[in-house]
C-alpha positions as CSV (number, residue, x, y, z in Angstrom):
1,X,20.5,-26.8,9.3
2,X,17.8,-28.9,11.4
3,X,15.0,-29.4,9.5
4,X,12.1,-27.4,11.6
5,X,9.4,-28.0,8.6
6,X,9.4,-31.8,8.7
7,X,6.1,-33.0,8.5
8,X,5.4,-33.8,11.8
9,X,5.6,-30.0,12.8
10,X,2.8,-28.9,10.1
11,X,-0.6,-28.4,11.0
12,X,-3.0,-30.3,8.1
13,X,-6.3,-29.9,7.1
14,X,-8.0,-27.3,5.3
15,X,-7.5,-23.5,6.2
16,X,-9.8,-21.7,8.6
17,X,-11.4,-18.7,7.5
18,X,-10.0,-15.7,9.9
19,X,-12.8,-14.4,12.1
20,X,-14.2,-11.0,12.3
21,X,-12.8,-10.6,16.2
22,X,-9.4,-11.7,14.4
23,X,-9.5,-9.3,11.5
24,X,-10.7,-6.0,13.8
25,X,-7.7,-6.9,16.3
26,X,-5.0,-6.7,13.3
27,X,-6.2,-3.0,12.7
28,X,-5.1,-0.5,10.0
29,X,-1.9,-0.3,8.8
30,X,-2.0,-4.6,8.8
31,X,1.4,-6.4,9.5
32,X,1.5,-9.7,7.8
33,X,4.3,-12.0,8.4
34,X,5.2,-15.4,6.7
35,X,6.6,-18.7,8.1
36,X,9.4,-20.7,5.8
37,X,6.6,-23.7,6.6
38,X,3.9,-21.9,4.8
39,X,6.5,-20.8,1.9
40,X,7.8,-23.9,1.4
41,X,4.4,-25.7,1.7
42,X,3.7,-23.1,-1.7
43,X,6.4,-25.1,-3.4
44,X,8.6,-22.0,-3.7
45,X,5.9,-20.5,-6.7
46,X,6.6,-17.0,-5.4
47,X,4.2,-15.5,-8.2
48,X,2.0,-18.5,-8.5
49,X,-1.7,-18.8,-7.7
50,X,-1.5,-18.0,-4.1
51,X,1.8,-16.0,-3.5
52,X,1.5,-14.3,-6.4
53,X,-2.1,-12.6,-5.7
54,X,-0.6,-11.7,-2.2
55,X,2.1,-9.0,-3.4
56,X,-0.7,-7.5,-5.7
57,X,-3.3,-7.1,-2.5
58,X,-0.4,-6.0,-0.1
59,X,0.1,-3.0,-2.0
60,X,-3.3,-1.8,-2.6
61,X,-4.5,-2.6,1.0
62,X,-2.4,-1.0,2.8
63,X,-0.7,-4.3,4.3
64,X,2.8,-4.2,5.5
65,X,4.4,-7.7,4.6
66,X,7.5,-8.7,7.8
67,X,9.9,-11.4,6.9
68,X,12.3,-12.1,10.2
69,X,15.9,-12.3,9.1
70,X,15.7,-16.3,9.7
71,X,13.1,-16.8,7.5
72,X,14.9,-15.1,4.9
73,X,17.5,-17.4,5.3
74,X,16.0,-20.3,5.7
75,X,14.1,-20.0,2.3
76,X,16.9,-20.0,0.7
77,X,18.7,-22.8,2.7
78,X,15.5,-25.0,2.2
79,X,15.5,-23.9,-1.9
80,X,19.1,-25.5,-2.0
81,X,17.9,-28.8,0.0
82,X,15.1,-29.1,-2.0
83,X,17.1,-28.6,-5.5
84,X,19.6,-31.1,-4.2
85,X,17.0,-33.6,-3.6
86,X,15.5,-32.9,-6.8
87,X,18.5,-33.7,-8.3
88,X,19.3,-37.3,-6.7
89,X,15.5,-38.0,-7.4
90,X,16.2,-37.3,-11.2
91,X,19.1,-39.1,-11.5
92,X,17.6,-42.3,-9.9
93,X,14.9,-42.3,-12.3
94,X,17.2,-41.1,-15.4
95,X,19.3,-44.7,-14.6
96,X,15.8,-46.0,-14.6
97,X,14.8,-45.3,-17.9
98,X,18.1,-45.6,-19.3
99,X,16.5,-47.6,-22.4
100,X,14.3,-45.0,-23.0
101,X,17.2,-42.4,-23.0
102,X,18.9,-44.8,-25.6
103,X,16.5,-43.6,-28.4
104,X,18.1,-40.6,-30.6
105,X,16.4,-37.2,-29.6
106,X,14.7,-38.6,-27.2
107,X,12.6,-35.6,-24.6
108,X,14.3,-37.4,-21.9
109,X,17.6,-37.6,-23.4
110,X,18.6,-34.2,-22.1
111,X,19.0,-32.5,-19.1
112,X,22.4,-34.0,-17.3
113,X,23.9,-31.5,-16.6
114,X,24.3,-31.6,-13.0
115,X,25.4,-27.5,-12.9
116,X,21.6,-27.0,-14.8
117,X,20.4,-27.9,-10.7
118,X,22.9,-25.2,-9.1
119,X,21.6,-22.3,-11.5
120,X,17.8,-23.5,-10.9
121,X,18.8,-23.2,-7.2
122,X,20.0,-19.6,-7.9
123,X,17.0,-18.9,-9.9
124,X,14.5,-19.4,-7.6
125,X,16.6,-17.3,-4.8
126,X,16.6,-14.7,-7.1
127,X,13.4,-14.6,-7.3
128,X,12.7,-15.3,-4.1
129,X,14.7,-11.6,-3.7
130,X,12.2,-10.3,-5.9
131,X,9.3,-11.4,-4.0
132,X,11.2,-9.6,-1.0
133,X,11.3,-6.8,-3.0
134,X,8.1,-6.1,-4.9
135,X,6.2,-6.7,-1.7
136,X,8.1,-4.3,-0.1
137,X,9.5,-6.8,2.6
138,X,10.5,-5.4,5.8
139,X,13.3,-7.5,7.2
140,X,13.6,-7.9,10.9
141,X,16.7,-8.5,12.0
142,X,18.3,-11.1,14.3
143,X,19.6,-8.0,16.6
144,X,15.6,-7.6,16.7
145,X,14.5,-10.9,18.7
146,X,15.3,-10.6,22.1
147,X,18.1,-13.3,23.4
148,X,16.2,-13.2,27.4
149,X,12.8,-13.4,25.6
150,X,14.2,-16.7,24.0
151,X,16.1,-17.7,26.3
152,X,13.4,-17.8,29.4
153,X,11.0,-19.7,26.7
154,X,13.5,-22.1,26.8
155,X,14.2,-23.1,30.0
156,X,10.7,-22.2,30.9
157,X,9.5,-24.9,27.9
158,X,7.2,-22.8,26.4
159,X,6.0,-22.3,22.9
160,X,7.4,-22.9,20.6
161,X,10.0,-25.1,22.5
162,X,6.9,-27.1,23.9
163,X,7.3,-29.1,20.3
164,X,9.5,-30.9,19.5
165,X,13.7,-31.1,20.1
166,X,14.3,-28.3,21.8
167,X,17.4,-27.5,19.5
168,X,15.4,-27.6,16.4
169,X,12.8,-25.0,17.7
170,X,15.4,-22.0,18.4
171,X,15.0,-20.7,15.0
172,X,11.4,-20.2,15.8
173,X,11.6,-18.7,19.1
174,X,14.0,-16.3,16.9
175,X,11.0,-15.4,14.9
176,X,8.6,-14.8,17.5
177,X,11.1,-12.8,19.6
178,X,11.5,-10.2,16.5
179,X,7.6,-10.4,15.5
180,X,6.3,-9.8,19.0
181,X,9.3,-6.9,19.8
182,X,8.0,-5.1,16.5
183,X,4.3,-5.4,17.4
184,X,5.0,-3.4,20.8
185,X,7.5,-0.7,19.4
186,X,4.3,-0.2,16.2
187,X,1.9,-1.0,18.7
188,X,-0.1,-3.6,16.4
189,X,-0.7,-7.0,16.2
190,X,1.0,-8.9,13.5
191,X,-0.8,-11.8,11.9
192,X,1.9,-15.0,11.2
193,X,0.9,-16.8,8.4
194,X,2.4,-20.7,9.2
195,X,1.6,-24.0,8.5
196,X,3.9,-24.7,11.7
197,X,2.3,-26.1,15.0
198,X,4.9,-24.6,17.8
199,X,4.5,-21.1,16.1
200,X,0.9,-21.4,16.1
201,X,0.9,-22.5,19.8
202,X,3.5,-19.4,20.4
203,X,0.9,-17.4,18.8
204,X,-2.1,-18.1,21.1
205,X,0.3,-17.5,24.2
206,X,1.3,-13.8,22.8
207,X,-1.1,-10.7,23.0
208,X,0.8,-9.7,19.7
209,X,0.6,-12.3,17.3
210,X,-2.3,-14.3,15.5
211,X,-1.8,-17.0,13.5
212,X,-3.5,-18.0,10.4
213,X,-3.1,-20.5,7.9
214,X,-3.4,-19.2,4.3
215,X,-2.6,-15.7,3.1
216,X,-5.8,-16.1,0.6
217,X,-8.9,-16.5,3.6
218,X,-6.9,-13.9,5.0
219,X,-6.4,-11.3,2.3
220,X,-10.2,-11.9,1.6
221,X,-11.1,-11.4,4.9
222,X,-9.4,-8.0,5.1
223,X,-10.8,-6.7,2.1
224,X,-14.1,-7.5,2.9
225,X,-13.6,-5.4,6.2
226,X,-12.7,-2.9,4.4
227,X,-15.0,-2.8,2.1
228,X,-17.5,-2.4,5.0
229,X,-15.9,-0.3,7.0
230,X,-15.3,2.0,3.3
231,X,-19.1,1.9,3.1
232,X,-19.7,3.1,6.4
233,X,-17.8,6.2,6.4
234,X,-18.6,7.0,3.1
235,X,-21.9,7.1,4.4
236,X,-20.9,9.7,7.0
237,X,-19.5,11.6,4.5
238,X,-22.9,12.2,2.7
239,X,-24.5,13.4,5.3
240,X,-21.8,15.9,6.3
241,X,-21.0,16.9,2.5
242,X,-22.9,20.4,2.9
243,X,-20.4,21.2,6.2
244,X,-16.8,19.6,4.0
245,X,-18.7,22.3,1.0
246,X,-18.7,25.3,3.3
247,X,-15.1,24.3,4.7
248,X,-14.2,23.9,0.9
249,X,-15.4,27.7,0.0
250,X,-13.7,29.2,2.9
251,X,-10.4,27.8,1.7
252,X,-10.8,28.8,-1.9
253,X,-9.5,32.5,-1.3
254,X,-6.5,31.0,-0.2
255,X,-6.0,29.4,-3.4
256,X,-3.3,31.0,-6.5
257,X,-5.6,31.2,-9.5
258,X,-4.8,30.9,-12.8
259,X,-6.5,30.7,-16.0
260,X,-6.5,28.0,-18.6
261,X,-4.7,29.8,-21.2
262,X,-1.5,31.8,-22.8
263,X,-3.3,34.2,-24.9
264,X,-2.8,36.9,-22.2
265,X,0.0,37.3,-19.6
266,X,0.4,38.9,-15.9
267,X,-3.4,38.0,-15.1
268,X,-5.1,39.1,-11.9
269,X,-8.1,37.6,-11.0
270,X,-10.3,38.8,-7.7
271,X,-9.8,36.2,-5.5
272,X,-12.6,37.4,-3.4
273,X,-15.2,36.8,-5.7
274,X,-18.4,34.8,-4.2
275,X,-17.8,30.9,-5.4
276,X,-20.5,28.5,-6.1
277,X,-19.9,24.6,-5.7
278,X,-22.3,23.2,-8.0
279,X,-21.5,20.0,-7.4
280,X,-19.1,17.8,-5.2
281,X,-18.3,14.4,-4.6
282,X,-16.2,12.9,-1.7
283,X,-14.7,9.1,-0.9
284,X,-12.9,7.2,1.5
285,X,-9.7,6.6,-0.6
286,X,-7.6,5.2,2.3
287,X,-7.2,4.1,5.8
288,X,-4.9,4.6,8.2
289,X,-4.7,3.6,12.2
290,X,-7.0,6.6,13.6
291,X,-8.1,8.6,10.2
292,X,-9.9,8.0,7.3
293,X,-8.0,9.6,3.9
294,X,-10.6,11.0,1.8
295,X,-10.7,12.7,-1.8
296,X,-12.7,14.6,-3.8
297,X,-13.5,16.6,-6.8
298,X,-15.8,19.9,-6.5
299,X,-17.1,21.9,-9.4
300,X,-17.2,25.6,-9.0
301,X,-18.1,29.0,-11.0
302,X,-18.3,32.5,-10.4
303,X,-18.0,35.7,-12.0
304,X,-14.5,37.0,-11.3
305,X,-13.0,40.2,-11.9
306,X,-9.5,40.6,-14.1
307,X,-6.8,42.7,-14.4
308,X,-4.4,41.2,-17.5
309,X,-2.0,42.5,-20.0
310,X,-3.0,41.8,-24.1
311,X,0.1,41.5,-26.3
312,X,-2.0,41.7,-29.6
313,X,-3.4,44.7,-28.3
314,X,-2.5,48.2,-28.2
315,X,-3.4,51.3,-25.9
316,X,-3.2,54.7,-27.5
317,X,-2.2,57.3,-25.1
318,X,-4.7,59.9,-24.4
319,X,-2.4,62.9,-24.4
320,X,0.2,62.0,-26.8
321,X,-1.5,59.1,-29.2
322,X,1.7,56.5,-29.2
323,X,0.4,53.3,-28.9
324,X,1.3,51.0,-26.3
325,X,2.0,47.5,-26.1
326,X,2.1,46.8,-23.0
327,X,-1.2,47.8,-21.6
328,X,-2.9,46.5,-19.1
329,X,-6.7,45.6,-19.9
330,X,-9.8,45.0,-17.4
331,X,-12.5,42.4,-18.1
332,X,-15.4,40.0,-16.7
333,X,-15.0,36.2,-16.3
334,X,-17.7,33.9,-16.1
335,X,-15.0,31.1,-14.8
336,X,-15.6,27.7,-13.6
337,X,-13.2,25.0,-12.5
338,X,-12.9,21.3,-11.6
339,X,-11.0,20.8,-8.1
340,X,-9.4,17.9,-6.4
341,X,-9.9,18.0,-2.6
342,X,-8.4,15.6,-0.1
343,X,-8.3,16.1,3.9
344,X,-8.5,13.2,6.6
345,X,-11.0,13.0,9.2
346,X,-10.8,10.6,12.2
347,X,-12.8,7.1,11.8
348,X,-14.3,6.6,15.0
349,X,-15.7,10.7,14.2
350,X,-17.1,10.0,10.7
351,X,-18.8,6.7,11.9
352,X,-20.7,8.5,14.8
353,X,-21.9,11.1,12.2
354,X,-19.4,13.8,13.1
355,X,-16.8,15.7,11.2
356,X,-13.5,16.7,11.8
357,X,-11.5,17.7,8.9
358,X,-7.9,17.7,9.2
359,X,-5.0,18.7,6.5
360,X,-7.3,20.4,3.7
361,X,-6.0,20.9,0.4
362,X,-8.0,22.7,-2.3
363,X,-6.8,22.2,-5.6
364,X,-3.3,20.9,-6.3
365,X,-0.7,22.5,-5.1
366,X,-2.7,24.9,-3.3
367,X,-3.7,26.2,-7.3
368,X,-6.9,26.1,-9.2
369,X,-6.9,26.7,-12.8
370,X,-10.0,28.7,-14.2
371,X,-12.3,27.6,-17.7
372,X,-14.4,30.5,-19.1
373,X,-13.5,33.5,-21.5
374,X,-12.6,37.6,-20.8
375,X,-15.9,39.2,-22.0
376,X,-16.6,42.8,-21.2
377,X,-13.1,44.3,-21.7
378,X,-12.4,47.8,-20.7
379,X,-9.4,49.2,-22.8
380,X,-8.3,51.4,-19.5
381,X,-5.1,53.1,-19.8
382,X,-2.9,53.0,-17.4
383,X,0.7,53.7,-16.9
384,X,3.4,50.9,-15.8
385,X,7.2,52.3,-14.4
C-alpha cells in the first residue's frame, strides 16, 4: 500500500487549541473522527497518555467516535510495516553488538525469534480492535463514500488530491467522501482529527468537516463548553424550580404507591391525599441536540389514608364471635418519600428563562415507595367474598 503518512504529508508544529466558533459548530451529540496519520503519529499506544484518556471522555460526553472503513484498515496495514521495520532495525543492531551477545545471560542475548515480531504485530491489532470497541467505534463503510464525490475531486484536483501523487491521495478522498455523506444524513458536522495536510485542506473546503490536530485541546475544549453551557441551564432551572414542583405534584396521583414494608399485605393508600414537596433539587445531567436531560430527587410527606389487611391480627365477628384472619384494618399514615424525577426541556427554552417540560417521570417506574408508620388503626369489620 502507498505510503499516504510519509512525512512530507504531516502538518508539524504544536497543536492549536480549537476555537469557541469551532466547538459551538460541532454541536451536541459530537462526531469525532480519527486520521491513520494522527494514530500512527501516537505510536500505536491505543491506551496511552493521549488515546487512552480519549475512550474514557467519549463515553461520558456524549461523543460519538467515526472510524472510515480505510482507516481501519490502514492501521492495521501500517502496524505490520511498522513491526517489519522494527524487526530489520533489530536485527542490524543485534549483528552489531554481537560481542556483547557473546556474554552468557546476557539481557541482549534473547529475543531472536523472528515469529516473537509476527505475534507483537497481532497484538497490537488486537488491541487496536479493542480500542474500536470500547470507544464504541462506528465504522463507516467504503459503500458509504461516494465514488462521483471522489471521482469529480479528482479530475477537478481538489483537496485532498491537490497534495501530493494523485494515486496516493485516493484513500483520503475515500475518507472524506464517507465523513462528509454521514454529516448530511445526521445533519452535524464531524471534527477529523489528522496530522495530514490534504485532509486538513479537504476539511476547510467542506461545510461538514473541521479539522483539528490533537484529540486532547479538543476533548478539553468540549468539556469546558459544556461545563458552561451545564451552568447556564442549571441556572434556568432554579428559577423555574417552583413551576417543575407544581408539575411534579400534579403527576404524583398518577403514581402506584407502595409502602416500605411486608408487615401487612393488600395495602391501599389514598392516592388523593394533598402532597408536600419539602424540598427538591434538579440538574442538567445530559445533553442532547435540541434538549437538555435533567434529573432530580424531591422529598415529599403527607398524611395518607389506608385500607390494609394484618395477618397477626384478628377480627372477631360481631354476630357470631369467630375470629377472622383475614380482616381488613383502616389506619393514618404520616408518610414521606424520597423521589427521582427526570424530564427534558428544550435548551434554547431553559436559557431564555422559560420552561417546557417534556417526558415526566415521577418516581421510578412510575412507583413511589412510602416511609412512615400505620398509627390510628380502626379494627373495622368488614366482610370479603
Amino acid at each position: 500500500m502507498t505510503n499516504r503518512n510519509s512525512a512530507a504529508n504531516r502538518a508539524e508544529g504544536p497543536a492549536k487549541v480549537p476555537t469557541d466558533d469551532q466547538i459551538e459548530s460541532l454541536g451536541v451529540p459530537t462526531y469525532i473522527a480519527l486520521d491513520t496519520s494522527y494514530i500512527e503519529s501516537q505510536s500505536f499506544n491505543f491506551f496511552g497518555n493521549t488515546l487512552g484518556p480519549f475512550v474514557m471522555h467519549a463515553a461520558t460526553n456524549n461523543i460519538h467516535v467515526l472510524i472510515p472503513e480505510v482507516v481501519k484498515r490502514e492501521v492495521e496495514s501500517r502496524i505490520r510495516d511498522r513491526v517489519a521495520q522494527a524487526k530489520s532495525a533489530y536485527k542490524s543492531f543485534r549483528d552489531k553488538i554481537a560481542v556483547i551477545r557473546s556474554i552468557p545471560n546476557h539481557p541482549l542475548a534473547g529475543y531472536t525469534d523472528d515469529e516473537e515480531f509476527a505475534r507483537n504485530a497481532e497484538t497490537l491489532i488486537s488491541l487496536w480492535h479493542e480500542f474500536l470497541h470500547k470507544s464504541a467505534a462506528t465504522i463507516l463503510r467504503f459503500d458509504e463514500a461516494s465514488l462521483a464525490d471522489v471521482m469529480d475531486g479528482y479530475f477537478d484536483v481538489k483537496a485532498p488530491f491537490e497534495m501530493g501523487a494523485k494515486k496516493s491521495e485516493f484513500p483520503d478522498a475515500v475518507i472524506v467522501s464517507s465523513l462528509r455523506n454521514f454529516a448530511k444524513a445526521n445533519r452535524c458536522k464531524v471534527a477529523l482529527v489528522t496530522d495530514d495536510n490534504g485532509l486538513r485542506l479537504a476539511c476547510e473546503q467542506s461545510k461538514e468537516l473541521v479539522a483539528f490536530d490533537d484529540t486532547a485541546p479538543l476533548l478539553g475544549s468540549i468539556i469546558q463548553a459544556r461545563e458552561v453551557t451545564v451552568t447556564k441551564l442549571n441556572e434556568g432551572l432554579r428559577l423555574r424550580q417552583p413551576d417543575i414542583d407544581k408539575s411534579v405534584k400534579r403527576a404524583l396521583p398518577h403514581c402506584y404507591f407502595g409502602l416500605a414494608t411486608d408487615e401487612y399485605e393488600d395495602i391501599e393508600i389514598d392516592v388523593d391525599s394533598e402532597f408536600v414537596i419539602d424540598k427538591s433539587d434538579y440538574r442538567v445531567v445530559g445533553l442532547t441536540k435540541t434538549h437538555a436531560v435533567i434529573a432530580g430527587t424531591v422529598q415529599i410527606s403527607a398524611e395518607v389514608a389506608v385500607v390494609f389487611k394484618d395477618p397477626s391480627r384478628d377480627i372477631e365477628d360481631p354476630e357470631t364471635g369467630q375470629a377472622w384472619s383475614w380482616g381488613w384494618f383502616h389506619g393514618d399514615l404520616h408518610a414521606s418519600a424520597q423521589v427521582e424525577v427526570t424530564f427534558r426541556s428544550p435548551r434554547k427554552s431553559l436559557q431564555r428563562g422559560r420552561l417546557y417540560i417534556n417526558q415526566l417521570n415521577v418516581g421510578r417506574n412510575n412507583e413511589v415507595i412510602l416511609d412512615g408508620c400505620i398509627h390510628n388503626v380502626r379494627n373495622e369489620y368488614e366482610e370479603h367474598d
